[in-house]
N, C-alpha and C positions, 0 to 999 in steps of 0.2 A: 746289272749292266744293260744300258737300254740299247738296240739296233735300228741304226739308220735305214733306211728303206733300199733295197738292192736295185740299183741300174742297172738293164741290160740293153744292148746297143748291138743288132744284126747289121754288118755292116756289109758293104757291098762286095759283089762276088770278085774274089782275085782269081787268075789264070796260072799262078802259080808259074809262071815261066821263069822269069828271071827268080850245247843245253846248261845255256846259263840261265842267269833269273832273269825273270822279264821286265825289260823297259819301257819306257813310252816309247813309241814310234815318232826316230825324227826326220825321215825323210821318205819323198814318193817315192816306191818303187812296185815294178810290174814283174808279175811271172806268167809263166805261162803253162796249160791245160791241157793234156790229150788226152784219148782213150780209146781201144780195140780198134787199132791200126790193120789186125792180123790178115793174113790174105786167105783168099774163100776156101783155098783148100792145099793139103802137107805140098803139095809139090809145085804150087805157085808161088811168086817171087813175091816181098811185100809190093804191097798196092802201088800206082801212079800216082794216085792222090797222096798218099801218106810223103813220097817221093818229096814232092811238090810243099808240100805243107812244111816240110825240114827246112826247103831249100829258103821257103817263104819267112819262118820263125826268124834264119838267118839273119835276116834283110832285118826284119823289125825294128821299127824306131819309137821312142828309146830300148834298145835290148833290152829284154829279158833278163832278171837274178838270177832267176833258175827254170826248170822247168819239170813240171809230171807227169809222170806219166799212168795211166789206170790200169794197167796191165790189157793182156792180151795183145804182146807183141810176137808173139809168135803161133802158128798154125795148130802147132803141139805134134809130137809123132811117140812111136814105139821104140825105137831105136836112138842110142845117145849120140849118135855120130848123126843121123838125120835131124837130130833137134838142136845138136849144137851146130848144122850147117844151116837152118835156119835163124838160131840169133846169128850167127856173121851175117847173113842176107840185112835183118835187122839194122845191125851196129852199121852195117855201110851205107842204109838209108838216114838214118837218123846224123849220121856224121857232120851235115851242112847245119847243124845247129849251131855249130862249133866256127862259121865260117869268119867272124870277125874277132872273137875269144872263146876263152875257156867258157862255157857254159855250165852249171851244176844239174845234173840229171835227178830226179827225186822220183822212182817207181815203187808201184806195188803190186802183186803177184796178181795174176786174171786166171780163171777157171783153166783157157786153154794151154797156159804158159804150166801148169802145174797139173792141170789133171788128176788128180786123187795120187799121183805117185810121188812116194819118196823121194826115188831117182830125182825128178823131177824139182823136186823142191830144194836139192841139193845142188843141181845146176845151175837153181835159179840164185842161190846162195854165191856159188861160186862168181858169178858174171858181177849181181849187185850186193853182194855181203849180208843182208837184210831181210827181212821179212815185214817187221811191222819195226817203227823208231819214231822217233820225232825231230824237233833240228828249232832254232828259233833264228827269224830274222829281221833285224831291225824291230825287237821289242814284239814282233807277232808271234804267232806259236802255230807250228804244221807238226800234223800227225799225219802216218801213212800206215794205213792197218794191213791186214791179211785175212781176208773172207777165204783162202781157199787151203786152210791147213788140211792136210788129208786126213778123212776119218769126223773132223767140224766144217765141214763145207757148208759155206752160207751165215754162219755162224761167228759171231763175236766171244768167245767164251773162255773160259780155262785160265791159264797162264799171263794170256792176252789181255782178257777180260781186268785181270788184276793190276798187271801193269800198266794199263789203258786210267782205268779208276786213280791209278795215282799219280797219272803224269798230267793229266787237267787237272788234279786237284793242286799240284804247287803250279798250274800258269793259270790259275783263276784271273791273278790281274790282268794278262798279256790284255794290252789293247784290241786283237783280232785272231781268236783262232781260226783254225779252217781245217778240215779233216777230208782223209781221201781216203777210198776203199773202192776196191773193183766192183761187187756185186750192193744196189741199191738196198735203202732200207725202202722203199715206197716205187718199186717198181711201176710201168703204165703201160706195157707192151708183153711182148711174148713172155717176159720172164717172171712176170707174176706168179709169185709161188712158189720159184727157184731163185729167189735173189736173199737178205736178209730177211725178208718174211716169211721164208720158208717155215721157221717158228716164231708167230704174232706177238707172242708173249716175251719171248728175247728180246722180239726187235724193238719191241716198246719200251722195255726197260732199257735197253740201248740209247733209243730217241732220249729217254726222261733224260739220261746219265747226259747226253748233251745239253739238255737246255739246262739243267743244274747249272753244269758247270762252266756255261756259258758260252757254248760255240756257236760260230757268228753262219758259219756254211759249210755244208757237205758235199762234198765231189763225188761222184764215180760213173761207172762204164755199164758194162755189162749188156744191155739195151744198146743200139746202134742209130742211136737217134739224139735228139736235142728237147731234153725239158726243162723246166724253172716251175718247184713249188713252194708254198711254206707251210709248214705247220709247229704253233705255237709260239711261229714268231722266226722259229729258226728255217733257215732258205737250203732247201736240197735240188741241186742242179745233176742232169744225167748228160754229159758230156761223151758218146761214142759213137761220134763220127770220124773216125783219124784216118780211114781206110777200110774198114772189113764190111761186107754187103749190107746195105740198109733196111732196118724195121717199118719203116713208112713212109708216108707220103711227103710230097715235098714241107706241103702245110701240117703236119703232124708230125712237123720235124725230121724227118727223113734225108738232112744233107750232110754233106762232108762237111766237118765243119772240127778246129779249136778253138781255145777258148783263152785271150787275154783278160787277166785281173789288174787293174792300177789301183791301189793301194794309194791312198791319199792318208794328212794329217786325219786327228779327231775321228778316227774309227772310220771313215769313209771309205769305199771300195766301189767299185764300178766293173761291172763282167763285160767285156764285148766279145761275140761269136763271130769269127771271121768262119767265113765259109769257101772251100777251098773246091776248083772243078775237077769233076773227075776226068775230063776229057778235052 
């Protein structure tokens, strides 16, 4: 399957005020990108921006199908009644997504939502049923992985690994995959070294297992910034601006910012980064 070349479109600063079998794809539709909203620390409220960015998603025209999120919606604490009084902080910013319909929410676990703890991964169960799945729509195919299983942090592997292996291998046709994971396979910032490269040789055979089996683009967070690369053809974007302190400069990426996908006929897609203020 050959890949059209990725548009991406930064578009001007808003104030945020106001699994069946795969088919062809027969109509446009858009969804939309966040990631690592979390606020800078256990006892702050989520971010204004992230706020702002909900209220914004809202508004969007033509709405959104759905929307993902990259994990790291929450601060993370020790205590279960502190962690679940931050996702409610959470669920009632995110809420104005919802403000003209139902929205489909589609997350995956981030290092600080899960922390190495069971508890934790149990919670995270609880609120979104999930951990790692996939969903197909309008003949495309999403996958949402789990880089932060406790004890495989960083890691694609095990259980996962196998079931991953064999959920691209029956959507080989889908006209457009696209895949999401919290911690990068190609890091460019602080987390070099702790993201899927943590082991080189994994994440390679990870990469290969995508361009096999044809996936068009990778999402994730983890990094608090905004990049677009490609290697081998296949396009990996670092989407984690949604709210939690920034890794760089404005020009190295370093803005609030999601991320709309329109999803056109004949494989075509297009990313625009809205950037949203913090202030």
């Amino acid at each position: 399957m050959t890949r059209r070349q990725l548009l991406v479109a930064l578009l001007a600063m808003v104030s945020g005020a106001g699994a069946s079998a795969p088919v062809a794809a027969q109509r446009k539709f858009t969804f939309a990108v966040f990631g690592d909203n979390r606020p800078a620390g256990p006892n702050d409220p989520q971010p204004v921006v992230f706020r702002r960015m909900c209220i914004e998603l809202g508004k969007v025209t033509p709405a959104p199908a759905f929307v993902v999120g990259l994990g790291d919606f929450v601060y993370g604490a020790r205590s279960e009644s502190e962690l679940r009084r931050q996702y409610g902080d959470f669920f009632r910013a995110l809420a104005p997504i919802q403000a003209r319909r139902q929205m489909p929410f589609a997350p995956v676990p981030g290092n600080h939502d899960i922390g190495g703890s069971r508890r934790n991964e149990a919670i995270f169960k609880q609120f979104f049923k999930r951990l790692y799945y996939s969903f197909d729509w309008d003949g495309c195919h999403f996958v949402c992985l789990d880089s932060e299983i406790p004890g495989q942090e960083g890691t694609i592997a095990g259980e996962q690994l196998e079931w991953l292996e064999r959920d691209l291998e029956a959507h080989t046709e889908a006209p457009l995959t696209f895949v999401f994971v919290h911690r990068p396979l190609f890091p460019v910032s602080v987390h070099v070294g702790n993201s899927l490269d943590k082991d080189k040789r994994k994440r390679d055979a990870l990469h290969q297992l995508f361009v096999k089996m044809g996936v068009d683009c990778v999402f994730a967070g983890h990094e608090h910034l905004w990049s677009v690369s490609e290697t081998d053809g296949l396009h990996y974007l670092i989407t984690g601006g949604a709210g939690a302190p920034l890794y760089a400069t404005q020009e190295g990426g370093g803005f609030h910012h999601y991320v709309l996908v329109r999803v056109e006929k004949n494989r075509e897609y297009r990313i625009e980064v809205r950037t949203v203020a913090a202030g």
